[in-house]
Backbone as a ProteinNet text record, in pm:
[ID]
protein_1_A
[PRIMARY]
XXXXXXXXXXXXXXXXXXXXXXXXXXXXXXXXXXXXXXXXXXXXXXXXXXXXXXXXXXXXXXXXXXXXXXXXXXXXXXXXXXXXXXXXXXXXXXXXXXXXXXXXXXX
[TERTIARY]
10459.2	10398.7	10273.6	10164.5	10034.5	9900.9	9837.7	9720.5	9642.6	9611.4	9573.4	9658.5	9520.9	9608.8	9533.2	9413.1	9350.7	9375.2	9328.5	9300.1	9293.9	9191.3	9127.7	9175.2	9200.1	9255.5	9380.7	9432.1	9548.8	9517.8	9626.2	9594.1	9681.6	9662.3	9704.2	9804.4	9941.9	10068.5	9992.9	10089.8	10066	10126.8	10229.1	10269.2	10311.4	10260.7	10295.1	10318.3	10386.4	10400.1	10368.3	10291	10184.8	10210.6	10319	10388.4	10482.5	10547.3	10621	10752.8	10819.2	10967.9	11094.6	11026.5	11111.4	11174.8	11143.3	11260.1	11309	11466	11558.3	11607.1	11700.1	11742.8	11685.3	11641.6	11618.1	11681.2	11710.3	11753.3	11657.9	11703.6	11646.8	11726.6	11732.9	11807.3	11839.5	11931.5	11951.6	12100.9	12171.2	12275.4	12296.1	12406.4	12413.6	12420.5	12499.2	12526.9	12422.4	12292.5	12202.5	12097.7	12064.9	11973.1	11828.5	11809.7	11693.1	11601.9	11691.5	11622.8	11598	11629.9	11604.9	11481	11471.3	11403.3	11313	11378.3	11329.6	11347.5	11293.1	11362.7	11423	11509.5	11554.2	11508.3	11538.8	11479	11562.3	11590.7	11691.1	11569.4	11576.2	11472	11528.2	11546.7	11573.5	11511.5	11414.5	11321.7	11310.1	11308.1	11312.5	11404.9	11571.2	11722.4	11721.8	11628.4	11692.5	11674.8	11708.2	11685.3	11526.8	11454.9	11338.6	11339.8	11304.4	11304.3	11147.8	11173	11024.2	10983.9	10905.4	10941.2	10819.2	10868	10738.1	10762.9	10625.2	10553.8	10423.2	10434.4	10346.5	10369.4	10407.6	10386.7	10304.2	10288.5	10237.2	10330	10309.1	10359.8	10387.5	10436.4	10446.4	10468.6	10575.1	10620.1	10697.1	10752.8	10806.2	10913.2	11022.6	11158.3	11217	11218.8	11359.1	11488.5	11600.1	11710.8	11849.3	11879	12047.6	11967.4	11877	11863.8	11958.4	12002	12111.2	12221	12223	12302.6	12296.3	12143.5	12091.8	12178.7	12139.8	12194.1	12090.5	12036	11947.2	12060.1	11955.6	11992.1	11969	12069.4	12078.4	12080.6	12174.6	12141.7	12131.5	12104.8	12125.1	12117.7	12223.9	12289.2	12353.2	12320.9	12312.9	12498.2	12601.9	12748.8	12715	12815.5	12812.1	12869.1	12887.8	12957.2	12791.9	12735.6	12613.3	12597.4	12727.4	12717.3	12597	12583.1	12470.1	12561.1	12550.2	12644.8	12486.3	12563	12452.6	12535.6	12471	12552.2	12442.4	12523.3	12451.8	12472.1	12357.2	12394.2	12447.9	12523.3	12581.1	12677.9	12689	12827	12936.3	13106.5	13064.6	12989.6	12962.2	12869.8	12957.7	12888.8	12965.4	12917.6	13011.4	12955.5	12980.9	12892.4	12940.2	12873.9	12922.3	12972	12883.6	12809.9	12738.6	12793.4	12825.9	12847.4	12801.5	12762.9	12734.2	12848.2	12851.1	12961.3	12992.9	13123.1	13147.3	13146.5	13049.3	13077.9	13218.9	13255.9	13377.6	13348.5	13400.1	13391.1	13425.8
10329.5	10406.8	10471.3	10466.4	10505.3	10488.1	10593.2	10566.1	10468.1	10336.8	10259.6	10132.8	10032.9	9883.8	9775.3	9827.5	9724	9758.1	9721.9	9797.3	9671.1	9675.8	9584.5	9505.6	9377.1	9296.3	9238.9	9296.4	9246.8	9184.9	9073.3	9002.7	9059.7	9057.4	9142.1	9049.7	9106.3	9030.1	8912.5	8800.9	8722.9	8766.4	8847.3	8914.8	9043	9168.9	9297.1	9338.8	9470.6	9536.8	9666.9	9702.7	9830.7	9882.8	10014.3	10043.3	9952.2	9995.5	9938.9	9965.4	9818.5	9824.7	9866.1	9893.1	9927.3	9817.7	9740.4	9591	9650.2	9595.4	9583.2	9463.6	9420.6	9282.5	9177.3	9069.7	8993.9	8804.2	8735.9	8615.2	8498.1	8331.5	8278.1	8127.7	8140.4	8012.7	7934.3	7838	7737.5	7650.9	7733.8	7709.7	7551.3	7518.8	7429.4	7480.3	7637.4	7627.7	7665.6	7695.1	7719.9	7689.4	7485.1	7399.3	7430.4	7528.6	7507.5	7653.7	7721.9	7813.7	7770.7	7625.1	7614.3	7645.3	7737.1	7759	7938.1	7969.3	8087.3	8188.2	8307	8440.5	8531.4	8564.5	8684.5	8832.2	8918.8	9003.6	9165.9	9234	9361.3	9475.3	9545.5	9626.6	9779.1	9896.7	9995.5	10113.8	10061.4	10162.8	10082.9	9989.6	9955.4	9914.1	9915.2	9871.1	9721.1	9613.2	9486.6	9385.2	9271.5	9131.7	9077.9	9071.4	8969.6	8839.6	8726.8	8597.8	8586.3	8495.5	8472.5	8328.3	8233	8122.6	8103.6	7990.5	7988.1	7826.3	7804.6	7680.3	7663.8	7561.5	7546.9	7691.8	7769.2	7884.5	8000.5	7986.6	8021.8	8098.5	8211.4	8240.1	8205.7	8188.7	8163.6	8242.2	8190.5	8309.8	8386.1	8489.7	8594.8	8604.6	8642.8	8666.9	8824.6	8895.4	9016.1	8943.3	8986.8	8947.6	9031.6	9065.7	9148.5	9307.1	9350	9471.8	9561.8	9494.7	9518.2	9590.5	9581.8	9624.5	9780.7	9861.3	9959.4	10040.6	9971.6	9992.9	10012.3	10052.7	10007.5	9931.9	9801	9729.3	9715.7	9721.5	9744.2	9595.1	9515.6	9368.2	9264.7	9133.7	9007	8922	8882.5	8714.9	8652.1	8527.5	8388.7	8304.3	8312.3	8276.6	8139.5	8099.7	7922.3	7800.5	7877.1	7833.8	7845.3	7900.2	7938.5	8015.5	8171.3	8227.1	8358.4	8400.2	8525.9	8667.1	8750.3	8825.4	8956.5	9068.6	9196.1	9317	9387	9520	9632.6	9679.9	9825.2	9972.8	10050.3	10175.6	10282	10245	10324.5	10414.3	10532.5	10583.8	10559.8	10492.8	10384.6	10286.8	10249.7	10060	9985.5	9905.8	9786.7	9654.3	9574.9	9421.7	9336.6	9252.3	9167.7	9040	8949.5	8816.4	8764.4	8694.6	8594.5	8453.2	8397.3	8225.1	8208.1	8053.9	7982	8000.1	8056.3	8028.5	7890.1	7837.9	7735.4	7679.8	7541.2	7520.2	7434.9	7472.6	7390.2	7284	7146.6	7030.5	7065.4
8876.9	8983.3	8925.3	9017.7	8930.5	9061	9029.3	9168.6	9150.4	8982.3	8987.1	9061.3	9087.3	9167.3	9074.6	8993.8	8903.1	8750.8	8640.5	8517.9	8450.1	8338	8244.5	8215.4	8204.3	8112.7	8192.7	8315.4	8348.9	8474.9	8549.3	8627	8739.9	8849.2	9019.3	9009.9	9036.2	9074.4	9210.1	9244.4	9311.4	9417.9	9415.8	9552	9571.3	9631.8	9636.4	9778.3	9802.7	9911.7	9880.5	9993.4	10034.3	10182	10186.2	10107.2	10041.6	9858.6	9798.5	9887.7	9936.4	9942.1	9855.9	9710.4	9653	9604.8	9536.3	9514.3	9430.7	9419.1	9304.4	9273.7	9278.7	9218.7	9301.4	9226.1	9241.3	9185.2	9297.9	9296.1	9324.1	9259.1	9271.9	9410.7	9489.9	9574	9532.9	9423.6	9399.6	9472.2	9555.7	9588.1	9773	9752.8	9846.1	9925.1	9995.6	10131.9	10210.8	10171	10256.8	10202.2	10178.1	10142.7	10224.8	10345.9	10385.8	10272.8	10176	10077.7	9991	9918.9	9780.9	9751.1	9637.1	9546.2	9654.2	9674.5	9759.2	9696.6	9632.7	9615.6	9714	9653.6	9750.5	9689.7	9729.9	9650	9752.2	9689.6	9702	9769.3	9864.3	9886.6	9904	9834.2	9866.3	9958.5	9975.6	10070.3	10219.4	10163.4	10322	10398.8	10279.6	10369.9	10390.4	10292.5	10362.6	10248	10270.3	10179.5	10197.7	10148.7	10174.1	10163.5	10198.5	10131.8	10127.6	10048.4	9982.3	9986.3	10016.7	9982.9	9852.5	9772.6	9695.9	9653.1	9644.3	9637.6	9533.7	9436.4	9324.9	9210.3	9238.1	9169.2	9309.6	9422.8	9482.8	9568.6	9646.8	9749.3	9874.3	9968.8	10104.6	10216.5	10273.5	10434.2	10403.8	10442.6	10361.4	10533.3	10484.9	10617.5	10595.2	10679.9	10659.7	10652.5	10586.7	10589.5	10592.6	10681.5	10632.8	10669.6	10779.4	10773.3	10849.5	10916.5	11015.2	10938.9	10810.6	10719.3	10711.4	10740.1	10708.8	10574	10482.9	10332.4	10212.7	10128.3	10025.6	9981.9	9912.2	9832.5	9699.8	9602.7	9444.9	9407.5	9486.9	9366	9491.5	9412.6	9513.4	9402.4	9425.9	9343.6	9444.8	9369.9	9414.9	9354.1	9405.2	9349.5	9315.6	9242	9206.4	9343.9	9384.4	9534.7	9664.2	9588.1	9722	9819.1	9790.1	9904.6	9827.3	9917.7	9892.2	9876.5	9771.1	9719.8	9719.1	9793.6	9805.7	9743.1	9697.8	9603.2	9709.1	9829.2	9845.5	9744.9	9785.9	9717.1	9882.7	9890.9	9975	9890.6	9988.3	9935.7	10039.1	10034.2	9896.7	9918.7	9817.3	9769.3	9813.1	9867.1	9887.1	9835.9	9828.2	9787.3	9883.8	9977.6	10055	10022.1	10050.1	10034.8	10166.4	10176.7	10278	10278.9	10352.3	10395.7	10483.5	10465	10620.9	10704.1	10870	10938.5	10952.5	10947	10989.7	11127.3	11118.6	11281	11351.5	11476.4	11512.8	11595.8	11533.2	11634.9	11809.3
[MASK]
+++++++++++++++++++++++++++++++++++++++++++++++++++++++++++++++++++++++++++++++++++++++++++++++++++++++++++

């Protein structure tokens, strides 16, 4: 935190928020059950209560999504399970950890 946004020698992140959302944990999409994220960050936002997705391409940024605000929680972590569900750590009192899956659809 600092009233500078430039200073000598260093290069401007490729992606910021103004105001800062506050990120905390951050994930990378590699999981099957929700193939239309691969390779997306997620990213934990405490100030602003939600998930971001991020998409990124070449090393580049893309479209950016709210996710899970509905939750109205800060968010402390976001991991990615070996199974592919999306796992969120609020700082609520209490915290909770919830578990994301694709709903299943019925024939």
């Amino acid at each position: 935190i600092s009233p500078h946004t430039t200073w000598p020698g260093m290069a401007l992140p490729e992606h910021y928020w103004v105001p800062s959302i506050a990120p905390s944990g951050l994930a990378i999409y590699e999981g099957a059950m929700f193939p239309e994220w691969s390779g997306a960050l997620l990213i934990g936002a405490l100030v602003s209560r939600e998930v971001r997705r991020l998409e990124v391409a070449n090393s580049k940024t893309g479209s950016e999504e709210t996710l899970f605000s509905e939750l109205n929680a800060r968010i402390r972590d976001v991991r990615v399970g070996p199974e592919g569900a999306i796992y969120i750590l609020t700082n609520a009192t209490p915290g909770e950890l919830i578990r994301v899956i694709r709903p299943q659809v019925q024939p």
